[in-house]
N, C-alpha and C positions, 0 to 999 in steps of 0.2 A: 504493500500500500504506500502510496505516493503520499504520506501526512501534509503534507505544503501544497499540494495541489488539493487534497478534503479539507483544509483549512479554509482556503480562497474560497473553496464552492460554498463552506458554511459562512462565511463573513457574506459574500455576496447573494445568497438564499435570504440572510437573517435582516440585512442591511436594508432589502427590497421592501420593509414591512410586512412580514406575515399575516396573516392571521391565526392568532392565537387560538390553541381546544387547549381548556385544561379539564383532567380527570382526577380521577379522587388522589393520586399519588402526588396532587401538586399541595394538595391540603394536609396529607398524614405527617408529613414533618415536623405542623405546627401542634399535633396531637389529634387532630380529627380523628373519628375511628372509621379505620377500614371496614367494609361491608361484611367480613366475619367478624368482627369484634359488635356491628352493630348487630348481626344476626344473636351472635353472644347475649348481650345486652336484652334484648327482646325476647328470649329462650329463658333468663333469670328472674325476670322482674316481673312480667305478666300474669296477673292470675285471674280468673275469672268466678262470679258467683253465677253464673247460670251455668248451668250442667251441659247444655248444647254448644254454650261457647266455648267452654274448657273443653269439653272431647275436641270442639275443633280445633283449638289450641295445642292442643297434645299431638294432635294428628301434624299441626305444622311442626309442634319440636324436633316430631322424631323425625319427619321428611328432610329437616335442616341437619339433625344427625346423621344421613345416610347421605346425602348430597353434600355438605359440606359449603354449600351455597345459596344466598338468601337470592338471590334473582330468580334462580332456577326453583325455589323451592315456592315462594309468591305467584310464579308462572304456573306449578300445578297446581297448589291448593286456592280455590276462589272463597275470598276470606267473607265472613258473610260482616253485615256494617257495622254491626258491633265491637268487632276483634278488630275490622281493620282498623277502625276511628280509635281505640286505645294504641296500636300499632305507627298509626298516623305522630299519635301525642308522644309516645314513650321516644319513635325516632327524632323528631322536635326539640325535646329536653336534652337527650344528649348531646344533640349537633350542638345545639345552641351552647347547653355548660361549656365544651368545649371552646366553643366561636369565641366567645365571650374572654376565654384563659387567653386566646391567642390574640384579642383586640389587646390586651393588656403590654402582649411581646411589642406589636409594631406601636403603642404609645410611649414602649422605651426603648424604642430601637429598629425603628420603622427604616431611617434609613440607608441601613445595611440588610436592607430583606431583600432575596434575589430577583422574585418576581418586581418588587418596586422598580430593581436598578436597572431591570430588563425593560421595565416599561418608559422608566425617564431616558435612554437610550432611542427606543423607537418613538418615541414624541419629538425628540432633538432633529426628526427628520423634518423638510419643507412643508410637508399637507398635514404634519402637526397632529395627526388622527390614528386612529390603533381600533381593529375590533377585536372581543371576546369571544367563544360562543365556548360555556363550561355547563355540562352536568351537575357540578355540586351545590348544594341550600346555602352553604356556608359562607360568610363574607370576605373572605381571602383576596378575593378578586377587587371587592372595593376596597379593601384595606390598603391593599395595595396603588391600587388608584389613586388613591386621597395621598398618599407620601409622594407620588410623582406629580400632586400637584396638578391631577385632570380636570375635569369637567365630565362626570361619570353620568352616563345615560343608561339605565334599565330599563326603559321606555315608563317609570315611574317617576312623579315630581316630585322634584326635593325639598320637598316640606315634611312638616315633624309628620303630619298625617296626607300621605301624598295619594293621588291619583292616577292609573294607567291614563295614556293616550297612543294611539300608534303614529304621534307624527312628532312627538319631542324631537326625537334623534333628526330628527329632518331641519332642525334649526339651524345655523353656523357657530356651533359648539365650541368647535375648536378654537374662532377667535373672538369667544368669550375673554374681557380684559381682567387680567389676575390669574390666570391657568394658562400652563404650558400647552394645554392642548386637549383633544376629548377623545375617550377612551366608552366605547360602545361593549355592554358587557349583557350578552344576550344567555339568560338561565334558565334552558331550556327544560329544565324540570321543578322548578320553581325558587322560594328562596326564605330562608329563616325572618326576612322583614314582609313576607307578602301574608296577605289571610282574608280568606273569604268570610265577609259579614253578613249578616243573620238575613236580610235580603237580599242575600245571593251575589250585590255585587264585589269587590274587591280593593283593598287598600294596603299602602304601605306602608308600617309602621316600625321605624329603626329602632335595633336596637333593644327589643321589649327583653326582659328575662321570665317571663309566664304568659302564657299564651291568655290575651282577653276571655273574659267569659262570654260563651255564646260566640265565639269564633272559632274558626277553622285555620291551622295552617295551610297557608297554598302551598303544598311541598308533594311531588309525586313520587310515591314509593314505588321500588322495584315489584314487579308483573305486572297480571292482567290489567288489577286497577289503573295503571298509569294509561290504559290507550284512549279507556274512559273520559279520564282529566284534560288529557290535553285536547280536548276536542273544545275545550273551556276557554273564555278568555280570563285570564291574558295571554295563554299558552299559544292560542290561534296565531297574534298578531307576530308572540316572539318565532315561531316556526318560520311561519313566512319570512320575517327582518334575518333570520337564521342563515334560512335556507340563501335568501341574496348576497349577505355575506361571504359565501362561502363561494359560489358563483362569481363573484367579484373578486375576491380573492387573488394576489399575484402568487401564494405558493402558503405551505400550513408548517407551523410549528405547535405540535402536540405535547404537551407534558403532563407527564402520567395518565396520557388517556390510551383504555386499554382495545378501541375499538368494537366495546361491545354495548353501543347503544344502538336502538334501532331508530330511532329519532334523528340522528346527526349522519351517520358513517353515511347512507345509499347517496346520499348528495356527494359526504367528503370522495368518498371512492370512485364514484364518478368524475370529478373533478382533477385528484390526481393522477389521472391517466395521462393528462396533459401539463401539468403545473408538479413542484418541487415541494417535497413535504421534510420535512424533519420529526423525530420522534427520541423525545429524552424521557426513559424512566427506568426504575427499577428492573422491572422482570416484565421485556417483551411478553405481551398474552400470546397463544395461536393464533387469535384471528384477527391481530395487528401482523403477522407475521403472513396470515393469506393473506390478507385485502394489501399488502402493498411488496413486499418479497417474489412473494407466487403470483401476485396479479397483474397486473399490467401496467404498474406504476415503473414511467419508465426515467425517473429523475428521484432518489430518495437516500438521505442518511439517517443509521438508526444508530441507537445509544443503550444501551444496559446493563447494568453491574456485572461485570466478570470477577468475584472472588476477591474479596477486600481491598483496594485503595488500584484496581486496574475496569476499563472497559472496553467492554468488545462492541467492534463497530461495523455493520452492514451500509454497503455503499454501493449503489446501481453501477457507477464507474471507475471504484477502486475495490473490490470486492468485501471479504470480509478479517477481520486482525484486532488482536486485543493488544490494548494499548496500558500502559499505565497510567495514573493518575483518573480521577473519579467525575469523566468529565459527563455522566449521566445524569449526573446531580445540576440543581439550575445553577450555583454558585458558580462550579468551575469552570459550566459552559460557557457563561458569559464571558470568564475571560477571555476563550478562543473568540470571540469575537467583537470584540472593541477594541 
């Protein structure tokens, strides 16, 4: 492998402005818990007093014991509304305690966080604009945002009790005066500040540590239920803002997204047939390893821990080589490329 030649392609991939996917492995750093730790979490704590709900309960523990996976395990068992709606709150509370520990990290130390310095980097370019499109509730994404100093659009207004619109993001954000630039962060399965009110419709409220009584978090859980949800606004408008994004797109930088949403990939993979992707995380999944290795992605470098402080590196025009130093991780990437 030619390093100095995967160098230049990575500074010149990253420099072009991507657009960014983050997956849960861009969160687990700050402590989020991984989807078996929240499956964990929900298998301990949940009990039920009606006898049909706990047999159904039981019946998801032990599916989540023999599968080892909450996706898969949400996808067979269809949870009846009871179980789901405690299922809804218990995964709520922990994202949130969680979210919450790590609002605490970037207010002492906001800026040396990777994603922040990655994102004041791609705003230092001319059109000053950056898009998101992440699967996770959590607010990493804006936390991040706010220390580079954006103009963050979730297609919610930023007021203490905000409102959806689908045309915010359409204003000239970027040369909003006081901000470096505007940073479109599209949460395609909802978000620990969004929540459905007792009239159905939907608000934004930052920041809450207990979910209001008589509301709903707008947050979509793994299976069936999620195909349900997103047929809902605001899920409609961000799909769509999603989907253009990504279509517009000059090339993707993925961090810890494992390619198994069904939501995001049939667009993303579409798209890289023709445009230049990157992928930084821990432990390539299989089906980041189809959709662009084995598929028809024919511009791609990939990233993922090779065995303590080395990574091994797949590359469409330098093949594959493990390297030393941990450049999987978002810290060290950044420096190969600035």
């Amino acid at each position: 492998m030619d390093f100095d030649a995967l160098l230049k392609q990575l500074q010149d991939w990253t420099n072009k402005v991507p657009l960014l996917v983050l997956g849960s492995g861009a969160s687990v750093m700050f402590g989020l818990p991984s989807m078996w730790k929240l499956g964990e979490h929900l298998k301990n704590t949940l009990t039920f007093k009606d006898d049909a709900d706990q047999r159904q309960f039981e019946a998801f523990k032990k599916s989540l014991e023999e599968k080892k996976d909450l996706e898969k395990t949400l996808l067979k068992i269809q949870l009846n509304d009871t179980v789901l709606k405690s299922v809804l709150k218990a995964t709520w509370e922990l994202i949130s305690k969680t979210d919450l520990e790590a609002y605490k990290q970037f207010i002492l130390n906001g800026e040396n966080m990777p994603l922040a310095v990655l994102m004041r980097h791609l705003l230092s370019t001319t059109n000053r604009k950056l898009s998101i499109i992440t699967t996770n509730y959590d607010r990493i994404a804006e936390y991040s945002a706010s220390i580079a100093k954006a103009f963050i659009c979730t297609g919610y207004a930023h007021n203490y009790i905000g409102h959806f619109s689908d045309i915010i993001h359409t204003n000239a954000l970027a040369n909003v005066r006081g901000y470096d630039g505007q940073i479109n962060i599209w949460k395609v399965h909802g978000s620990l500040d969004w929540f459905e009110i007792p009239n159905k419709g939907n608000i934004h409220l930052p920041l809450c540590k207990n979910i209001p009584q008589g509301y709903k978090p707008l947050i979509v859980t793994p299976g069936l239920s999620k195909y349900a949800e997103t047929h809902k606004e605001p899920y409609r408008t961000i799909f769509a803002q999603a989907d253009i994004e990504i279509q517009n797109a000059n090339g993707f930088l993925c961090i810890g997204y494992g390619f198994n949403d069904e939501h995001v990939q049939p667009k993303l993979i579409q798209q890289i047939k023709s445009k230049p992707i990157i992928v930084i995380t821990r432990e390539l999944t299989p089906k980041t390893k189809e959709a662009i290795i084995y598929g028809e992605c024919k511009n791609y470098i990939l990233m993922e821990e090779s065995g303590g402080n080395h990574t091994k590196i797949y590359s469409s025009s330098q093949g594959e080589q493990i390297v030393e130093n941990s450049y999987w991780q978002l810290s060290e990437y950044i420096k190969l490329i600035k």
